[in-house]
N, C-alpha and C positions, 0 to 999 in steps of 0.2 A: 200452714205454718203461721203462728205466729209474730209480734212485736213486740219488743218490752219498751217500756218508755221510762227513762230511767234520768233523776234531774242526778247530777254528780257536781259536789263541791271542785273547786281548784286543785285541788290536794288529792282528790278521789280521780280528776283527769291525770294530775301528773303520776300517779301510778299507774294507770291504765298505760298510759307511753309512754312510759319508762321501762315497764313491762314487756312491749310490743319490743320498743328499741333491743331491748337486752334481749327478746328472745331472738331475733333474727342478727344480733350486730355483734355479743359478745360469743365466746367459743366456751359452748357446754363443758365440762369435766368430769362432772360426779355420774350426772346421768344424760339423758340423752333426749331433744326436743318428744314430745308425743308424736308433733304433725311436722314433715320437712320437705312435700312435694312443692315442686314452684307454686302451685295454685295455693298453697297452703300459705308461703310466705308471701306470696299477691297480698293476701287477705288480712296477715297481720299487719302487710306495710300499710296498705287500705286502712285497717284500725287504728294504725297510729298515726297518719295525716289528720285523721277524721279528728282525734284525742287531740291533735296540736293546733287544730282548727278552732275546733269549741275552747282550748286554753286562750287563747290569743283573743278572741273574741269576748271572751268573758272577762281578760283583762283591759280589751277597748270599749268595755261598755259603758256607758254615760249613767252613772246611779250614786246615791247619799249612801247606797247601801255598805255597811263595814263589807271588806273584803274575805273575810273569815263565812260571810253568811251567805255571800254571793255563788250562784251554780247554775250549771249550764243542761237545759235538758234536750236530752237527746233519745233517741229512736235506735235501737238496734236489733237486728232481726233474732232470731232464736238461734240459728248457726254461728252468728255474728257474737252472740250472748255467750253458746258453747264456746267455741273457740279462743275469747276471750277470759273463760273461765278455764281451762288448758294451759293458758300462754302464761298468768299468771301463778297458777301449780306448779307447772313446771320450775318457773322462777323460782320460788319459795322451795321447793324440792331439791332441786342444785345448790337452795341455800343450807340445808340439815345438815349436825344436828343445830341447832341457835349457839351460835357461840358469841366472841365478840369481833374475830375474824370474819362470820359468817354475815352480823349482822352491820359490819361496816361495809365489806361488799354488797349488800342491798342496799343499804342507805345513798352509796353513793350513785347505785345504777340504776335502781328505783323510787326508793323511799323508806323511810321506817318500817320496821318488819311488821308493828302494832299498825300502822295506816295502811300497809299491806293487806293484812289478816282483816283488817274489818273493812276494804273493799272488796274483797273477795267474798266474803258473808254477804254483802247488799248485793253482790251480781248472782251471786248462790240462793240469795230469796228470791228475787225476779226472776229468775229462771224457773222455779218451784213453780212460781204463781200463772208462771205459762201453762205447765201441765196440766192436764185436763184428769177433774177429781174423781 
């Protein structure tokens, strides 16, 4: 099993645990988690400490650098990479079809539906780039 190592902007954490938070904190509707054994939800709470961890510290860190360019790199294993790419589907899933109803409830529990979809694409290539060609 592999690692991906994965540098993620401020914006790209706070979807990840936003993601996490909403999957385990708000109450599904439309459809219904993938994963919901306790081990499963260990693993998202896991993921989203880890996500509010690397925020906080990327906001305590001592740099000239603009904050917009500043990001935090992190290690996460291939199950960790899966289920992360799950949690966030999910998400976006319960959010269809795009409306403007649909895309204020993401905004406020995760993020923009566009910095959604294009974190979900960087975790969907590193995940690729694990598999063996």
């Amino acid at each position: 099993m592999s690692d991906a190592e994965l540098k993620l902007s401020r914006d790209e954490l706070l979807v990840c645990s936003g993601a996490c938070l909403t999957y385990v904190g708000v109450p599904f509707h439309r459809t219904e988690p993938m994963r919901s054994s306790p081990a499963d939800i260990d693993q998202v709470e896991h993921l989203f400490q880890m996500f509010i961890d690397a925020t906080d510290e990327l906001r305590n860190r001592k740099t000239t650098q603009p904050k917009a360019l500043r990001a935090s790199r992190m290690t996460l294993s291939e199950d960790d990479l899966m289920l992360l790419i799950e949690v966030i589907t999910a998400v976006l899933r319960e959010n269809e079809p795009p409306s403007d109803h649909s895309d204020r409830n993401l905004e406020i529990h995760v993020g923009p539906r566009q910095e959604i979809e294009k974190t979900l694409k960087k975790l969907q290539t590193a995940q690729k780039r694990l598999q063996p060609a």
